[in-house]
Z-matrix of the N, CA and C atoms (Angstrom, degrees):
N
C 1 1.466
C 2 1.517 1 107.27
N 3 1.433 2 126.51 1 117.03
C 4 1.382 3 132.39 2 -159.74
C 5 1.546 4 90.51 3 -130.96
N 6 1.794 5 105.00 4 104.54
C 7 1.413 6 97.50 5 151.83
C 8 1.468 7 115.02 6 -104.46
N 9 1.690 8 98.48 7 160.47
C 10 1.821 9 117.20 8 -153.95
C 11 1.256 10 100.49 9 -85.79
N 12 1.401 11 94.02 10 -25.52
C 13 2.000 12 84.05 11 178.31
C 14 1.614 13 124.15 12 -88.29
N 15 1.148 14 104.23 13 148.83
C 16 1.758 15 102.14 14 174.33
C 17 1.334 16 118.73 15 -59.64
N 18 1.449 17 138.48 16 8.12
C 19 0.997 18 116.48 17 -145.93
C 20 1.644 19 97.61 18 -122.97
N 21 1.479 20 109.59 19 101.28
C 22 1.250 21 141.06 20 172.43
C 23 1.786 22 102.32 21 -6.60
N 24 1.572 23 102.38 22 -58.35
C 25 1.759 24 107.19 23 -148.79
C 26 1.658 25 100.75 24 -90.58
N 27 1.688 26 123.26 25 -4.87
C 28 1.144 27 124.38 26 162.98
C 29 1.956 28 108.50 27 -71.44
N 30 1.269 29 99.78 28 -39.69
C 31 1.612 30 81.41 29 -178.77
C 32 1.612 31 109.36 30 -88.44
N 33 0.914 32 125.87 31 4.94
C 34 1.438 33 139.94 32 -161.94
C 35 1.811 34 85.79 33 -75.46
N 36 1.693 35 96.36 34 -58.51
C 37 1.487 36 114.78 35 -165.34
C 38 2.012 37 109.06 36 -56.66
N 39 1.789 38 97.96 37 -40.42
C 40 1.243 39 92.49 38 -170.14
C 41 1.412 40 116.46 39 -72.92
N 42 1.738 41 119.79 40 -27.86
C 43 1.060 42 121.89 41 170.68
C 44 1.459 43 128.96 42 -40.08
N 45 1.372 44 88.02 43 -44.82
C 46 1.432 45 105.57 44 -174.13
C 47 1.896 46 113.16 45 -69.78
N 48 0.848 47 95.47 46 -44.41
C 49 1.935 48 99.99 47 -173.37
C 50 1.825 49 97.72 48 -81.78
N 51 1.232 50 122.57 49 -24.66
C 52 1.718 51 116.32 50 143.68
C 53 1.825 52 123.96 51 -36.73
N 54 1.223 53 103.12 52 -41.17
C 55 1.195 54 117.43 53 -172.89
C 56 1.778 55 111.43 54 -22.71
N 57 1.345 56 100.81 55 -58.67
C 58 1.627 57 119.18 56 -164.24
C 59 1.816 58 100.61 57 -62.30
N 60 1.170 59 118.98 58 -25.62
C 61 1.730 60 132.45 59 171.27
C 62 1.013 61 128.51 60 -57.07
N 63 1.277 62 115.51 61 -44.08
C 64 1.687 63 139.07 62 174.46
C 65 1.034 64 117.06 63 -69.83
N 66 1.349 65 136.65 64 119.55
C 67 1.803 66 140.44 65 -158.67
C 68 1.469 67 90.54 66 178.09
N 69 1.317 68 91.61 67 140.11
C 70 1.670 69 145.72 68 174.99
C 71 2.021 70 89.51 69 -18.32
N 72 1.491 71 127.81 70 113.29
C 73 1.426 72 113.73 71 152.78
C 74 1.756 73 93.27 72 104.09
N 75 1.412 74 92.63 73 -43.65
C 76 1.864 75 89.44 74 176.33
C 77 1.695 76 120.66 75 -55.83
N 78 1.391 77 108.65 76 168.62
C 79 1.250 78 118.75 77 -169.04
C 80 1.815 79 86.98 78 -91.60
N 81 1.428 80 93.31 79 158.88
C 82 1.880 81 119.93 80 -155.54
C 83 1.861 82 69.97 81 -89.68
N 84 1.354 83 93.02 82 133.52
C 85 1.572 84 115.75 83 133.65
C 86 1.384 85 135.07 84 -109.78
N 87 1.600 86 99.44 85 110.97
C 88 1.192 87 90.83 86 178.93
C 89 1.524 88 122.11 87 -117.23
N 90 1.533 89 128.78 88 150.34
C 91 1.271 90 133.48 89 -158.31
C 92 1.246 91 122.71 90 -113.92
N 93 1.389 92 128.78 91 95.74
C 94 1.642 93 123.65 92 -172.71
C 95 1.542 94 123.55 93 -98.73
N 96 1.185 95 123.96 94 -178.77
C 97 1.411 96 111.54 95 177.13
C 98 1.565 97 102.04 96 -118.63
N 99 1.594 98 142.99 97 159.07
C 100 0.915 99 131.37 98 -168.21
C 101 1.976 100 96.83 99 -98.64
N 102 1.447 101 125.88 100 128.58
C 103 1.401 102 93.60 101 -156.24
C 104 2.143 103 103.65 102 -88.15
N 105 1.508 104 96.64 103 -27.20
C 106 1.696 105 106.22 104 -174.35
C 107 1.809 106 80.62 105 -57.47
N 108 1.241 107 140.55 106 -38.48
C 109 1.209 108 113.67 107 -149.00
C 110 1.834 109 134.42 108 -55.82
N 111 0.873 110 148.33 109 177.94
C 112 1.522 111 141.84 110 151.00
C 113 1.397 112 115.25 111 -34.79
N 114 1.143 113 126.63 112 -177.54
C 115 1.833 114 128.07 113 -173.34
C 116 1.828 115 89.51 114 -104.56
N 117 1.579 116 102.02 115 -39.19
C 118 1.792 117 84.71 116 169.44
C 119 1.667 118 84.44 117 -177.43
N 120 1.215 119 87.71 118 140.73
C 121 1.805 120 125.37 119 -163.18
C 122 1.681 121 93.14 120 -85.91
N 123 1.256 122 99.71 121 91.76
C 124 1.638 123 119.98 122 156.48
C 125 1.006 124 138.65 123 -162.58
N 126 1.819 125 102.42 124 61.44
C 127 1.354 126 122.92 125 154.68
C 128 1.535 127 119.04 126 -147.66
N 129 1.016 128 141.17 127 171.73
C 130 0.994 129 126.10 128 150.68
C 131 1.264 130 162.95 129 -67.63
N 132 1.377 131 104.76 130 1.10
C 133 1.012 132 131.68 131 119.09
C 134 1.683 133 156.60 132 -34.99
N 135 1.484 134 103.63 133 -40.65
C 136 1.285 135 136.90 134 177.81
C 137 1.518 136 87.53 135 -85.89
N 138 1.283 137 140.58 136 -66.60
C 139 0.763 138 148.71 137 -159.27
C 140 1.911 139 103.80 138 -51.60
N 141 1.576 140 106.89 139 -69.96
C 142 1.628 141 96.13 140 160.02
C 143 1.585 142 141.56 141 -41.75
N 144 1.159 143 108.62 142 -37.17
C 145 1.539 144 132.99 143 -165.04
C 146 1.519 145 90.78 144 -71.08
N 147 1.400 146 148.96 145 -56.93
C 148 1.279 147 148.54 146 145.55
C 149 1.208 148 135.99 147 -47.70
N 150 1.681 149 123.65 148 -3.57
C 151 1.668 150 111.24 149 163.97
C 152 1.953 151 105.20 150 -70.82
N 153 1.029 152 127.29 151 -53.29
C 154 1.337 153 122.25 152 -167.90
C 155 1.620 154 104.28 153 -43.24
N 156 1.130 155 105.64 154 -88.13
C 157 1.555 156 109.32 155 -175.90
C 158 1.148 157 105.12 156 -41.74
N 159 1.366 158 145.53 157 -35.03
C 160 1.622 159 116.49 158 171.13
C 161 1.521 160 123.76 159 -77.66
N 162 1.530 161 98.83 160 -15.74
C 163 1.818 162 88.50 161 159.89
C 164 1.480 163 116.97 162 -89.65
N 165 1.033 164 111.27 163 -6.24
C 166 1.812 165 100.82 164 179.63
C 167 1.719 166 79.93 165 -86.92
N 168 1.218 167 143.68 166 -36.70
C 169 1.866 168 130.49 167 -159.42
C 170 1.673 169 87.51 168 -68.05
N 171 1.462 170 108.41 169 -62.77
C 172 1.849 171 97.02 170 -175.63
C 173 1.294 172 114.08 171 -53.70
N 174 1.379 173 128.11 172 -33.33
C 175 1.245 174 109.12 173 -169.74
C 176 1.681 175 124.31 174 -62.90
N 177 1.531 176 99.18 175 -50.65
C 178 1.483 177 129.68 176 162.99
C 179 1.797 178 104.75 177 -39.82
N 180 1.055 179 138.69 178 -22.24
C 181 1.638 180 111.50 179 -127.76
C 182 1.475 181 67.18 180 -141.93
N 183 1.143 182 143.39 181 83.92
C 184 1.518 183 166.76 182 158.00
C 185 1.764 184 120.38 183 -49.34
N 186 1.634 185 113.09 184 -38.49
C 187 1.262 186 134.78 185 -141.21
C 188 1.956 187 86.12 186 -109.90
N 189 1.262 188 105.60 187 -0.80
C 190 1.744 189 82.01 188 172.23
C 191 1.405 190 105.87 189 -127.60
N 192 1.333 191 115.95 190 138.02
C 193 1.528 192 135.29 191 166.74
C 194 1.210 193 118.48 192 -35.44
N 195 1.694 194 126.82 193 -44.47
C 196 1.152 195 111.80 194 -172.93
C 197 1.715 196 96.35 195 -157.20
N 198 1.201 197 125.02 196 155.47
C 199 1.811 198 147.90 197 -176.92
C 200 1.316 199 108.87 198 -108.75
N 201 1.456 200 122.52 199 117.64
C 202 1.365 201 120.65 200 156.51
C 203 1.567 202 100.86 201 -128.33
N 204 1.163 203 92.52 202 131.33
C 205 2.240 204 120.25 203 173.12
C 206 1.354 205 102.83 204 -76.42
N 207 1.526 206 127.28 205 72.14
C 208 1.124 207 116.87 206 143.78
C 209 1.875 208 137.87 207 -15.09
N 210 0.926 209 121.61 208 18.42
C 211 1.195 210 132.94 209 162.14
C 212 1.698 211 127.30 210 -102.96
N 213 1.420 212 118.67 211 148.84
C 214 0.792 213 118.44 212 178.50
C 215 1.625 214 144.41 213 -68.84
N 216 1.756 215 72.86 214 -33.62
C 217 1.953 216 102.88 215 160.43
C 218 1.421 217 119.59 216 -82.05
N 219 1.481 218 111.12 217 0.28
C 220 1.437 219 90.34 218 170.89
C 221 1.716 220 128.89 219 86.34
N 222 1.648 221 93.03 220 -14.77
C 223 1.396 222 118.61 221 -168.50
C 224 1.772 223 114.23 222 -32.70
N 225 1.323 224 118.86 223 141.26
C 226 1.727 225 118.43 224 -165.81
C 227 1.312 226 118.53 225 34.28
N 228 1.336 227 115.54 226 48.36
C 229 1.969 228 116.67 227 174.59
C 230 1.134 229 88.14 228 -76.31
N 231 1.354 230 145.16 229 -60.81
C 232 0.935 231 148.16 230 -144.17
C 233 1.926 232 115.42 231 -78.12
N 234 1.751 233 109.05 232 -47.19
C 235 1.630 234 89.29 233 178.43
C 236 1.579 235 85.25 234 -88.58
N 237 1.209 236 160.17 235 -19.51
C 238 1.115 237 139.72 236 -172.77
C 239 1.599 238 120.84 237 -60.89
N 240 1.295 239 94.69 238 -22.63
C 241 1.999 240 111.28 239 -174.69
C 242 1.648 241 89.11 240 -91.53
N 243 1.383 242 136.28 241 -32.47
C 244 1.483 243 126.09 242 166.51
C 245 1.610 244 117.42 243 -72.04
N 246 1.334 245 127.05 244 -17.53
C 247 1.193 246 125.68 245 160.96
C 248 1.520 247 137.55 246 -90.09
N 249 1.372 248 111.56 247 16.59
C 250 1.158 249 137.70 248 -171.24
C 251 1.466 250 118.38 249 -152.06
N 252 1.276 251 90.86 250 143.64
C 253 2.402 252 96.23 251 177.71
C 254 1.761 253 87.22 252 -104.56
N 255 1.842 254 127.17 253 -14.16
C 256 1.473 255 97.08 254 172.53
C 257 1.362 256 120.25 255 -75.92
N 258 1.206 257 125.71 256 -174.56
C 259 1.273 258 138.87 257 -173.06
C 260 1.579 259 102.66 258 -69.75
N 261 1.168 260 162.83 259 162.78
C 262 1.387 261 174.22 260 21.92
C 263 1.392 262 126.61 261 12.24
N 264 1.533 263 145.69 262 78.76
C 265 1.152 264 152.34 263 159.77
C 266 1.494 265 112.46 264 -72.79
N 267 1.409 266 105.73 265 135.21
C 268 1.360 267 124.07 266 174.07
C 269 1.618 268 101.54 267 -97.99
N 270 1.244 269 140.90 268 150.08
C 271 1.060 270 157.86 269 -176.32
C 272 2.196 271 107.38 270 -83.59
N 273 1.047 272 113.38 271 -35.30
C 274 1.454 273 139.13 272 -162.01
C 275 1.482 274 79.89 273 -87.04
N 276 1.153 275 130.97 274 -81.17
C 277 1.631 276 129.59 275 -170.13
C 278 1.135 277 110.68 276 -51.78
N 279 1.476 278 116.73 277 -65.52
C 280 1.636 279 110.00 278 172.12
C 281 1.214 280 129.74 279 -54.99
N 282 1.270 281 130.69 280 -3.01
C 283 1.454 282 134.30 281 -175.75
C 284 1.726 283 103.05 282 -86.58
N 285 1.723 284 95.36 283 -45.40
C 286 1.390 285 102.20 284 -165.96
C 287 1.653 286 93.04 285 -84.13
N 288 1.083 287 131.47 286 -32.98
C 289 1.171 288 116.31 287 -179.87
C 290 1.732 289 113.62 288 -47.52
N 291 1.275 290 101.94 289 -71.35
C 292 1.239 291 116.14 290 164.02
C 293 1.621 292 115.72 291 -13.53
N 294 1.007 293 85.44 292 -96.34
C 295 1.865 294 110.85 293 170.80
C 296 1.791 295 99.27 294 -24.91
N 297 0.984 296 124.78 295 -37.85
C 298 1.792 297 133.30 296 -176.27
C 299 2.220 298 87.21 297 -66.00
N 300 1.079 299 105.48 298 -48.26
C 301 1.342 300 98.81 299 -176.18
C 302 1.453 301 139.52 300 -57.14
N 303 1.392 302 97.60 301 -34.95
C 304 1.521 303 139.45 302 171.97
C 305 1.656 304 136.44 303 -57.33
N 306 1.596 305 94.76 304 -63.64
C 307 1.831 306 105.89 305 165.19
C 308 1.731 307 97.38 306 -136.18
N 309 0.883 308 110.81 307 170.49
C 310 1.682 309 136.25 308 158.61
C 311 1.491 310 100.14 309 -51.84
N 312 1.639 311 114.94 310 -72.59
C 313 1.976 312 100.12 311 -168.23
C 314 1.678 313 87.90 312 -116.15
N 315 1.156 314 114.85 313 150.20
C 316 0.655 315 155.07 314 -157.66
C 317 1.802 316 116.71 315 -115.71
N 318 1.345 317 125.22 316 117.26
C 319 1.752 318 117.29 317 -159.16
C 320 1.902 319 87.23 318 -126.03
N 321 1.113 320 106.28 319 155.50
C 322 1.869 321 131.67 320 -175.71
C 323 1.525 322 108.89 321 -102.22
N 324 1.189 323 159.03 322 91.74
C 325 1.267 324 118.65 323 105.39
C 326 1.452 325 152.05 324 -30.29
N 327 1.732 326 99.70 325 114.98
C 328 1.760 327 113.77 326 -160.08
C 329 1.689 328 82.81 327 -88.66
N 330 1.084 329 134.04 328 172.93
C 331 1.466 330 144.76 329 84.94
C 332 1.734 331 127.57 330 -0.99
N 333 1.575 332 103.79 331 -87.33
C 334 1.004 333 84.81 332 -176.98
C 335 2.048 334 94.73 333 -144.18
N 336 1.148 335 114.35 334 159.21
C 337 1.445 336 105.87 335 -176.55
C 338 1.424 337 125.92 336 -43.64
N 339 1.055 338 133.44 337 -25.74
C 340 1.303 339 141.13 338 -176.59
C 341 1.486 340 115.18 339 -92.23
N 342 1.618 341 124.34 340 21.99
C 343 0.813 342 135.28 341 -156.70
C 344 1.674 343 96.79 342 -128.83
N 345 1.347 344 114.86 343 -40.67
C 346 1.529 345 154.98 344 171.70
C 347 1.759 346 101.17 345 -38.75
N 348 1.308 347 120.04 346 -55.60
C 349 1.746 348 117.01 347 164.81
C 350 1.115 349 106.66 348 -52.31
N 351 1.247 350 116.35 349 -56.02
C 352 1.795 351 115.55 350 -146.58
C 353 1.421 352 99.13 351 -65.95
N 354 1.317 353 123.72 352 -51.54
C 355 1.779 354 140.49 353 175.10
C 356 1.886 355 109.62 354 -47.22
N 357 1.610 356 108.32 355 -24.89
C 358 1.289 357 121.58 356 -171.73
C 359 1.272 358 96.69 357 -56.21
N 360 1.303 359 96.95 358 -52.66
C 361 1.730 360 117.78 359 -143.00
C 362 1.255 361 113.03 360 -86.54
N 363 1.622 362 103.99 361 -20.78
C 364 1.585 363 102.41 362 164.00
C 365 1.322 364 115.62 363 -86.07
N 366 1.423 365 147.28 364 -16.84
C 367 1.031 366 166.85 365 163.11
C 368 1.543 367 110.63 366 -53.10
N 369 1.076 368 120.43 367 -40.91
C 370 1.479 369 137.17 368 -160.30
C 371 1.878 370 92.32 369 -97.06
N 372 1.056 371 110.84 370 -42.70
C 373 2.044 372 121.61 371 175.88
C 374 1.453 373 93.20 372 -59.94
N 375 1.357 374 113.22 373 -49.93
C 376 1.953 375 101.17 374 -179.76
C 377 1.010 376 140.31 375 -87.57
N 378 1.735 377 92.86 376 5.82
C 379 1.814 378 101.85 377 -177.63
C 380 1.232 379 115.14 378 83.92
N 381 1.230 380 130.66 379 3.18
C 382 1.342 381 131.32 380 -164.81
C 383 1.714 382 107.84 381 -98.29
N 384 1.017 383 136.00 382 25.09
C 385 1.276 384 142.56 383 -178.17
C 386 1.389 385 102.01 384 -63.75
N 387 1.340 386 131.39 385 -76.24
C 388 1.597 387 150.68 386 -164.42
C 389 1.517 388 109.97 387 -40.23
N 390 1.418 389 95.73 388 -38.07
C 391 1.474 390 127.25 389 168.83
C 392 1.908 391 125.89 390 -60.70
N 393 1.191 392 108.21 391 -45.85
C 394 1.153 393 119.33 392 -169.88
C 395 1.813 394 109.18 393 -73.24
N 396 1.305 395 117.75 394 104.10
C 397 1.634 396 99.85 395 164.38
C 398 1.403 397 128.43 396 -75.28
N 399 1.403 398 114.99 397 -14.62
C 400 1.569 399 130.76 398 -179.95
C 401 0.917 400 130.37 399 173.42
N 402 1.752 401 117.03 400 159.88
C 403 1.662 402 97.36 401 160.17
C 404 1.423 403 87.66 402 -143.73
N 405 1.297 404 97.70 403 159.70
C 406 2.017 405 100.63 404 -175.34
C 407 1.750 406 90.36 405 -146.40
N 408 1.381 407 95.19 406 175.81
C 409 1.800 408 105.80 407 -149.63
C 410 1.572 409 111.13 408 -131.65
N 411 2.052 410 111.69 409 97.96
C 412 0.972 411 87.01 410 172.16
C 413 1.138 412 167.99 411 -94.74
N 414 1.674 413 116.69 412 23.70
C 415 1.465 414 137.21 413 128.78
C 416 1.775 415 80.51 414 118.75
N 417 1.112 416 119.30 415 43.98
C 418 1.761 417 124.12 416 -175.96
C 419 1.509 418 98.49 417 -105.29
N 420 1.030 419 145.29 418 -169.03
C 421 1.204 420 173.81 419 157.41
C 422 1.909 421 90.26 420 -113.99
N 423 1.805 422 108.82 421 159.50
C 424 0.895 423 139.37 422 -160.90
C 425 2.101 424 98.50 423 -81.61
N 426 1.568 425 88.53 424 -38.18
C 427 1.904 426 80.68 425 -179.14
C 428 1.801 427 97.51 426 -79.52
N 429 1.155 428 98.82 427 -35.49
C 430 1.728 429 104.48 428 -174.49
C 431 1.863 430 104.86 429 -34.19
N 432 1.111 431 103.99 430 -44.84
C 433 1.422 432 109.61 431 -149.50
C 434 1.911 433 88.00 432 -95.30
N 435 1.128 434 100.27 433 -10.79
C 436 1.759 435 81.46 434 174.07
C 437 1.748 436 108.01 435 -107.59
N 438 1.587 437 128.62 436 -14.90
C 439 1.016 438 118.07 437 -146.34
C 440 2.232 439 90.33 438 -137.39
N 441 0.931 440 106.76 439 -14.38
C 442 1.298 441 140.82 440 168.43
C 443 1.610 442 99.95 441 -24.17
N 444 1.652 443 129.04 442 135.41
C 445 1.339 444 129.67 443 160.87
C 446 1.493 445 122.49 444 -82.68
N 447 1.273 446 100.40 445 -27.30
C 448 1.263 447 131.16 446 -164.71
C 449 1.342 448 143.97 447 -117.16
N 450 1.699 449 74.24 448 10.31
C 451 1.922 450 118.19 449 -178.16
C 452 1.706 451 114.35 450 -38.30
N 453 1.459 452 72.53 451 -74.69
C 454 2.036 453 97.32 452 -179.63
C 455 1.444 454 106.24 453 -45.35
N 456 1.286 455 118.80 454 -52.43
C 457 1.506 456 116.20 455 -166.51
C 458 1.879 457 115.36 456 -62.04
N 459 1.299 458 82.22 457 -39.76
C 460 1.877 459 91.58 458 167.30
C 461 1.333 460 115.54 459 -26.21
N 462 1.666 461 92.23 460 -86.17
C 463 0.829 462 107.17 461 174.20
C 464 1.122 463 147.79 462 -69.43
N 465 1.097 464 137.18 463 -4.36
C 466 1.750 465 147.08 464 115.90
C 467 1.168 466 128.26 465 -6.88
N 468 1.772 467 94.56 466 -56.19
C 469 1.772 468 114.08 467 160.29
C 470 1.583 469 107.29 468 -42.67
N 471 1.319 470 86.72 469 -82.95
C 472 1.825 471 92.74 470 -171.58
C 473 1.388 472 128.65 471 -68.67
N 474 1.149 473 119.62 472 -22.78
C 475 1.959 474 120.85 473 151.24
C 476 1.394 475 114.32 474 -54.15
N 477 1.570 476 112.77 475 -25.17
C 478 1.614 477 109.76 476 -177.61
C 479 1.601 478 101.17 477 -92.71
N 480 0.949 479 106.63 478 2.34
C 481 1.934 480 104.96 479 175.37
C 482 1.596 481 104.90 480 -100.66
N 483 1.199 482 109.61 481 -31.04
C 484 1.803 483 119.23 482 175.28
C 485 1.243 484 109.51 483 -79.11
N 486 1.081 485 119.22 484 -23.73
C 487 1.632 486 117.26 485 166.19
C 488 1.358 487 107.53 486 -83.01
N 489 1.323 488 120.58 487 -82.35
C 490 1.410 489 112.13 488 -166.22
C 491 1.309 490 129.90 489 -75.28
N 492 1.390 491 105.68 490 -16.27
C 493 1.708 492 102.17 491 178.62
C 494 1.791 493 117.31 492 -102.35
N 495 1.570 494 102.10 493 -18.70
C 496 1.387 495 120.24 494 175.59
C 497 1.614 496 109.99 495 -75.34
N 498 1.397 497 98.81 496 -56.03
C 499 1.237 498 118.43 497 -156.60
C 500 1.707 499 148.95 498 96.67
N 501 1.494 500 79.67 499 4.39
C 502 1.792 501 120.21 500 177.26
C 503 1.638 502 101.40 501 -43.72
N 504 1.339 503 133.52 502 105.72
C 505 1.601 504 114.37 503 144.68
C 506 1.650 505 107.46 504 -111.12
N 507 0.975 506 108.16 505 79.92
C 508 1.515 507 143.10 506 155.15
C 509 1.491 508 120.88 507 -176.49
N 510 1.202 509 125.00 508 152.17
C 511 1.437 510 124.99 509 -163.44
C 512 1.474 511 91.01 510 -139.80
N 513 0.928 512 118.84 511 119.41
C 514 1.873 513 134.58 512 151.25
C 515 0.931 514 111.01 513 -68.35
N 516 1.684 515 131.44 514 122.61
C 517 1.786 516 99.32 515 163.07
C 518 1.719 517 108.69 516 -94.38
N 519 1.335 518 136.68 517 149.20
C 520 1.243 519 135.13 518 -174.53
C 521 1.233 520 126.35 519 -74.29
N 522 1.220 521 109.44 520 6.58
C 523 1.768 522 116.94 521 -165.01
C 524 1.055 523 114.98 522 -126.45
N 525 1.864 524 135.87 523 156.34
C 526 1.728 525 93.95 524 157.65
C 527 1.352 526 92.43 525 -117.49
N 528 1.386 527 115.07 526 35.91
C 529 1.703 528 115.49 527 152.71
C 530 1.163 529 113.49 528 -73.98
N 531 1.625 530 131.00 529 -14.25
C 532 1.306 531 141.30 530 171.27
C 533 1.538 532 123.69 531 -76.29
N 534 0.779 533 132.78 532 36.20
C 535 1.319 534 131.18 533 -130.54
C 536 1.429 535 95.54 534 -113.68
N 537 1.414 536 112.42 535 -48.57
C 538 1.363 537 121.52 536 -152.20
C 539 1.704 538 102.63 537 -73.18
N 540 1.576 539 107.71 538 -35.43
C 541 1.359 540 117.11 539 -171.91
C 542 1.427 541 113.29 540 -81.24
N 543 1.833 542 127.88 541 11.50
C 544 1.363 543 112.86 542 -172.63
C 545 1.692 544 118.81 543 -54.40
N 546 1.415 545 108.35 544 -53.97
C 547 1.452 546 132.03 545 177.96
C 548 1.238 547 118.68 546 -39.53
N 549 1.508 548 101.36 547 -58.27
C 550 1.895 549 105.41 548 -179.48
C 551 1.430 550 113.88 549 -81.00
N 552 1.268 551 121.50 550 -19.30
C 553 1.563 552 119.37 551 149.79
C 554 1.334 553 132.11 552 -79.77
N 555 1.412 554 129.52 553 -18.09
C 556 1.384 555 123.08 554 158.22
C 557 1.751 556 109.31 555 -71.42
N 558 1.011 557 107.69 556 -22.90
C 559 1.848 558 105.67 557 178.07
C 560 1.426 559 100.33 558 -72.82
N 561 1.219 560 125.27 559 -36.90
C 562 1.573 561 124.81 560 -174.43
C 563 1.359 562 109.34 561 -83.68
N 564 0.970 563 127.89 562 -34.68
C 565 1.427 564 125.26 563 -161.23
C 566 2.157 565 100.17 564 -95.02
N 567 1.214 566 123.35 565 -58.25
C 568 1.560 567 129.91 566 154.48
C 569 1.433 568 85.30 567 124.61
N 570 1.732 569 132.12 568 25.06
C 571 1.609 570 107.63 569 -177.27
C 572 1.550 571 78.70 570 -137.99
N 573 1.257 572 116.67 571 158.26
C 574 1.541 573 147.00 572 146.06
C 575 1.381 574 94.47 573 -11.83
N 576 1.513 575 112.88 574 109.06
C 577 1.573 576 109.29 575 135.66
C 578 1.270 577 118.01 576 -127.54
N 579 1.225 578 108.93 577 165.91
C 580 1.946 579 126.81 578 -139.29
C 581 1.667 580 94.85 579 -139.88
N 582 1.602 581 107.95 580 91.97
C 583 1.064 582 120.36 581 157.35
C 584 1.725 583 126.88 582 -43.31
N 585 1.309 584 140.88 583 32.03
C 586 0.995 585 108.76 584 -156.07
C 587 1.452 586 148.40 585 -1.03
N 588 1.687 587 111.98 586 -50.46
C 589 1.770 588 90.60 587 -175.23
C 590 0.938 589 99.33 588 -94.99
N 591 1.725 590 149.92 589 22.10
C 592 1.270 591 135.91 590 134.73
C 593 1.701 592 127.08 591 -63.22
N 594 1.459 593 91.29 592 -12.12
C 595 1.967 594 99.62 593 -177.65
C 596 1.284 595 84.04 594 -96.86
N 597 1.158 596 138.25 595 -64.71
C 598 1.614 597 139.94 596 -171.97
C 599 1.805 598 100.19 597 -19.60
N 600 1.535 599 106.26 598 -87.58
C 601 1.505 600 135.01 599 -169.23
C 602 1.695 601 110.50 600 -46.59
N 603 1.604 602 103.29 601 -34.77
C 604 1.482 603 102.87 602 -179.20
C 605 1.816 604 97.06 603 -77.23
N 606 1.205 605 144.11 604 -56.81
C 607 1.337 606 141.72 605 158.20
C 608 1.742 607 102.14 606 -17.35
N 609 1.441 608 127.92 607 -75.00
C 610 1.179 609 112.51 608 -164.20
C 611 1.514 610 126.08 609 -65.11
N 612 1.805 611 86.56 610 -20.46
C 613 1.465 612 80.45 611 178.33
C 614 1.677 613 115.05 612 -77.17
N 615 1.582 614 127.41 613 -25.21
C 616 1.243 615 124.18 614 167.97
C 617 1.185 616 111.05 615 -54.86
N 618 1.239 617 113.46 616 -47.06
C 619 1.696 618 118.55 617 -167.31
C 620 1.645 619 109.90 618 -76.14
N 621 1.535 620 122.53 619 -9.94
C 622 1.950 621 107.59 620 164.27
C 623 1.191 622 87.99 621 -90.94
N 624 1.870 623 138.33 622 -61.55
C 625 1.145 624 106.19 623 -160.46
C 626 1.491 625 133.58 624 -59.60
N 627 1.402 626 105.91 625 -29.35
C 628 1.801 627 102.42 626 171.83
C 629 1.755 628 114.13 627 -63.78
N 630 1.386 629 119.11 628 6.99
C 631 1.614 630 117.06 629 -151.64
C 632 1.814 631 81.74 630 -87.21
């Protein structure tokens, strides 16, 4: 699990909400931070500036079964899956995949609005439009949403607008600075929410053991 951003206390968070994955015989997850990367990948820009170095990290890094891009964008799925015969999971696909399992439409937590195109456009590459009831923006910065007092309540706000005004019964969250809060926001909100890099990691782990 390779997150793109430098920022120590985002993977700190994902490690941690991994926790429930890890069992007796299972394959080790382990969680790094990318260090050249941005402090937190939310632009599009940020988003470029991190495909290279994560395909030279997969290419290099031989000794693990399977890659998931802790990011939300998904950033280098694509040459990273050309620099490798292992498997490569994006966090953004698997969330929504997931989330496809869960309710009928399906609602986004962004970060921050300008984040809301870029997510469009990958959404629209998978066909998943018809699908989507929303995504709304909760105006955080990337550490905000991992290190945040006032995290949960945010988003409470805006999961309760994807439910009732969208019509979302499934909730994506958009970050995997969000990570820590899946649990205490699916109790608040009463619908499915879909940690991404917990949908990511559960995929890889089906996909070494069936290998």
């Amino acid at each position: 699990m390779v997150n793109p951003n430098s920022n120590d206390a985002v993977t700190r968070g994902i490690d941690a909400a991994l926790e429930p994955l890890r069992f007796a015989e299972g394959p080790e997850i382990a969680c790094m931070t990318l260090a050249e990367g941005p402090f937190g990948v939310e632009t599009q820009e940020d988003v470029e500036s991190v495909t290279l170095p994560l395909a030279r990290l997969v290419r290099e890094r031989n000794d693990a079964a399977a890659f998931i891009i802790a990011c939300y964008s998904d950033p280098g799925i694509h040459v990273c899956r050309e620099a490798t015969d292992r498997p490569v999971f994006g966090i953004a696909e698997c969330g929504v995949l997931t989330a496809l399992s869960r309710g009928e439409r399906f609602g986004v937590l962004a970060i921050k609005d300008r984040s809301i195109p870029r997510h469009i456009r990958y959404l629209r590459q998978m066909g998943l439009m018809d699908r989507l009831a929303g995504e709304r923006a909760l105006g955080l910065s990337v550490a905000e949403t991992a290190s945040g007092t006032s995290t949960l309540d945010r988003m409470t706000e805006v999961g309760t607008e994807l439910r009732d005004k969208d019509g979302a019964n499934a909730i994506v969250m958009g970050c995997a600075g969000m990570a820590a809060h899946r649990k205490a926001l699916e109790e608040r909100l009463g619908v499915p929410v879909i940690d991404p890099t917990q949908a990511a990691v559960s995929m890889a782990i089906g996909t070494v053991a069936l290998a």
